[in-house]
C-alpha positions, 0 to 999 in steps of 0.5 A, spaced: 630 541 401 635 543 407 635 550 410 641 552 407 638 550 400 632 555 400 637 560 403 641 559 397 635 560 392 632 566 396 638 570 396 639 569 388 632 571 386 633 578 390 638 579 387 637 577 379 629 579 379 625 586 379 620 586 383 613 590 382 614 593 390 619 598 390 620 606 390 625 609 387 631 609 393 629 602 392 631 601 384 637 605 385 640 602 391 638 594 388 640 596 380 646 601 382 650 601 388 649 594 391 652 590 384 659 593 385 657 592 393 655 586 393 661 583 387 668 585 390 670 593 390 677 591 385 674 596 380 676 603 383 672 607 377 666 602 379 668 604 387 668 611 385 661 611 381 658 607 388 660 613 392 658 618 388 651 614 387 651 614 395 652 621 395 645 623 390 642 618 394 643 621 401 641 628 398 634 625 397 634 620 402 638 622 408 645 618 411 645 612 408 648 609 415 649 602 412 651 603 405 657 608 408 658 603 413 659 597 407 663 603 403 669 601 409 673 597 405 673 598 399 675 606 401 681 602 405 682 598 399 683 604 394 687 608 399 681 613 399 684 614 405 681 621 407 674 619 405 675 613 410 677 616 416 671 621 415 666 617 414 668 612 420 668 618 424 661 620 423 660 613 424 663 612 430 660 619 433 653 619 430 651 612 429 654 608 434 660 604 430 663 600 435 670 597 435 667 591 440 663 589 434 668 588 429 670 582 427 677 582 426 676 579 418 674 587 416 681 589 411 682 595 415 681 592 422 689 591 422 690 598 421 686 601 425 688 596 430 696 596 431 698 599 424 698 605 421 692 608 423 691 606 429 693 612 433 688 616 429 682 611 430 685 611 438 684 618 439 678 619 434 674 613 437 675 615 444 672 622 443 667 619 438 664 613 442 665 619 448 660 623 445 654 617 442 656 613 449 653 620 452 646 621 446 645 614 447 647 610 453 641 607 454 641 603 448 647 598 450 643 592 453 638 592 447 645 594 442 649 589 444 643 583 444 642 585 437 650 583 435 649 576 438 644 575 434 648 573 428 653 568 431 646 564 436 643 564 429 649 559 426 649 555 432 642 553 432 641 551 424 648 547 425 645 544 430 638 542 428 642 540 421 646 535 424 641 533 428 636 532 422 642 529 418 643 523 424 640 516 421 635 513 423 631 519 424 624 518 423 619 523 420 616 524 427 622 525 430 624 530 424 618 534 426 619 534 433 626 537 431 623 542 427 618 545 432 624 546 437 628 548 432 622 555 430 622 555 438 629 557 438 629 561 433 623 565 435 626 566 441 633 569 438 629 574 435 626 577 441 630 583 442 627 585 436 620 584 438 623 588 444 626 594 441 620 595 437 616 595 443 620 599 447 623 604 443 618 604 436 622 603 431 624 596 426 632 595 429 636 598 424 643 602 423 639 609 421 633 608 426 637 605 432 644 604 431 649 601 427 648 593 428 655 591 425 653 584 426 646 583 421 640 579 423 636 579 417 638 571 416 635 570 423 628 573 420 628 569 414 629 562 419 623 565 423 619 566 416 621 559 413 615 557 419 609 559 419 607 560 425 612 564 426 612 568 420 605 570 423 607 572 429 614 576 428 610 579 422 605 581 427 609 584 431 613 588 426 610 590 421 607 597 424 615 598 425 618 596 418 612 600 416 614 606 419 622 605 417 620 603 410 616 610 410 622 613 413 626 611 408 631 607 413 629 600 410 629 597 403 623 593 399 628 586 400 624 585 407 617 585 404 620 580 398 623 576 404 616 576 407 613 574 401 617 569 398 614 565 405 608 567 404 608 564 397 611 558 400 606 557 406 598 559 403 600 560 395 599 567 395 603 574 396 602 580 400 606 585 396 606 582 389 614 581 390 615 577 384 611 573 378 610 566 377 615 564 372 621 569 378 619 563 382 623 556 381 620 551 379 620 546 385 617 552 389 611 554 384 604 552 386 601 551 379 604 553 373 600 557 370 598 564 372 599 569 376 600 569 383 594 570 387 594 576 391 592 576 399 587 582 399 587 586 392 585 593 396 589 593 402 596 592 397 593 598 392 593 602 399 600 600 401 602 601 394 599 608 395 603 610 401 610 606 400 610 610 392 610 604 389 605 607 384 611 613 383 
């Protein structure tokens, strides 16, 4: 099965199962807010109740940077346009929004650009980036290498695609491809590996700084190869742990990871899903649980995630 495939069916069983590894920011955040987030924003009353539980969610949890940023385009699209400029604002001043990231298909963007509010956004960027830029100068280098993640990521797959699709290509050749292609994508997640190192945080927009241009596709590609889904989750996992604690992260990384897990040794780390949550082509046996990795490790981590809760 091709990449793009299994991305495809990852991607529709986070969004369509419960999963036993959650807390209850996790629940309201997959059940409540990213339903309306993820189908459209056209509902104004759908808008209006996602705003709100954003607002009870950051009362228990703390700026929610991620969800706020998300919430752009359908405040624009609704004309709640003081709501939009307040939250860009706390954005561009607080978190390190950065207009040389955007993407240019954002629905705003020819607003804030050269249109009707792009006065405002001048005056209020210019102020605003002046005063992050001086908090967190020296996050530049590593913020800018997080944004070009994404865009190195699509060039690798489509290339190891359209090789892999040559004819003639045998399955050594196949292989062999294979193996460059898990080496270019470690290589694409260093900065990362390097952020958690140097600055002791999971790279993310409440840890570290608005990352308009995600990189978690990149993590799936690095799972979908055992030895780099080993290595990359050695290396993280102190950090993820610590953001996920911190409330800066969801469950969804721990459901990535083990639905690799499952597909590399037949077992899971987190208990993320059951057997019948697994498509069939996926499934090891047909009957039975999943078996867990070690039983007493994840009681602990449930215990310290609040996953009991």
């Amino acid at each position: 099965m091709s990449i793009k495939n299994t991305l495809h069916i990852i991607f529709s069983i986070l969004l369509t199962t419960s999963a036993y590894a959650q807390n209850k920011r996790d629940i309201v955040i997959k059940e409540k807010i990213l339903p309306v987030l993820n189908s459209g924003y056209e509902d104004k009353a759908a808008y209006n109740t996602v705003k709100a539980e954003v607002s009870l969610l950051e009362k228990g949890y703390g700026h929610e940077v991620l969800l706020k940023r998300r919430l752009l385009e359908p405040a624009y699209y609704h004309n709640d346009i003081n709501y939009f400029k307040n939250e860009l604002t706390v954005l561009v001043k607080n978190h390190g929004f950065d207009a040389a990231y955007l993407t240019g298909n954002e629905n705003y963007f020819n607003a804030i650009m050269k249109g009707n509010l792009a006065s405002w956004f001048k005056e209020m960027y210019l102020k605003n980036h002046t005063i992050w830029l001086t908090n967190n100068f020296d996050k530049q280098a590593d913020l800018r290498k997080l944004n070009t993640i994404n865009e190195k990521d699509q060039y690798i797959t489509a290339f190891a695609m359209k090789v892999l699709n040559i004819p003639g290509i045998d399955s050594l050749q196949q292989e062999t491809i294979k193996n460059y292609l898990a080496e270019y994508h470690f290589k694409n997640i260093e900065p990362i590996l390097t952020i958690a190192t140097k600055w002791g945080v999971y790279a993310g927009d409440k840890s570290f700084a608005c990352i308009q241009n995600g990189f978690d596709t990149t993590l799936i590609h690095n799972f979908q190869f055992e030895k780099n889904q080993r290595e990359v989750w050695e290396a993280l996992f102190p950090s993820i742990k610590k953001a996920y604690l911190n409330n800066e992260i969801t469950d969804v990384i721990f459901r990535n990871y083990d639905f690799y897990h499952y597909l590399h040794f037949g077992s899971q780390v987190f208990n993320s899903f059951t057997l019948q949550q697994m498509p069939e082509q996926f499934r090891k046996t047909q009957t039975g649980p999943i078996p867990i990795k070690d039983t007493k490790w994840l009681e602990q981590i449930k215990k310290e995630f609040k996953w009991n809760d």
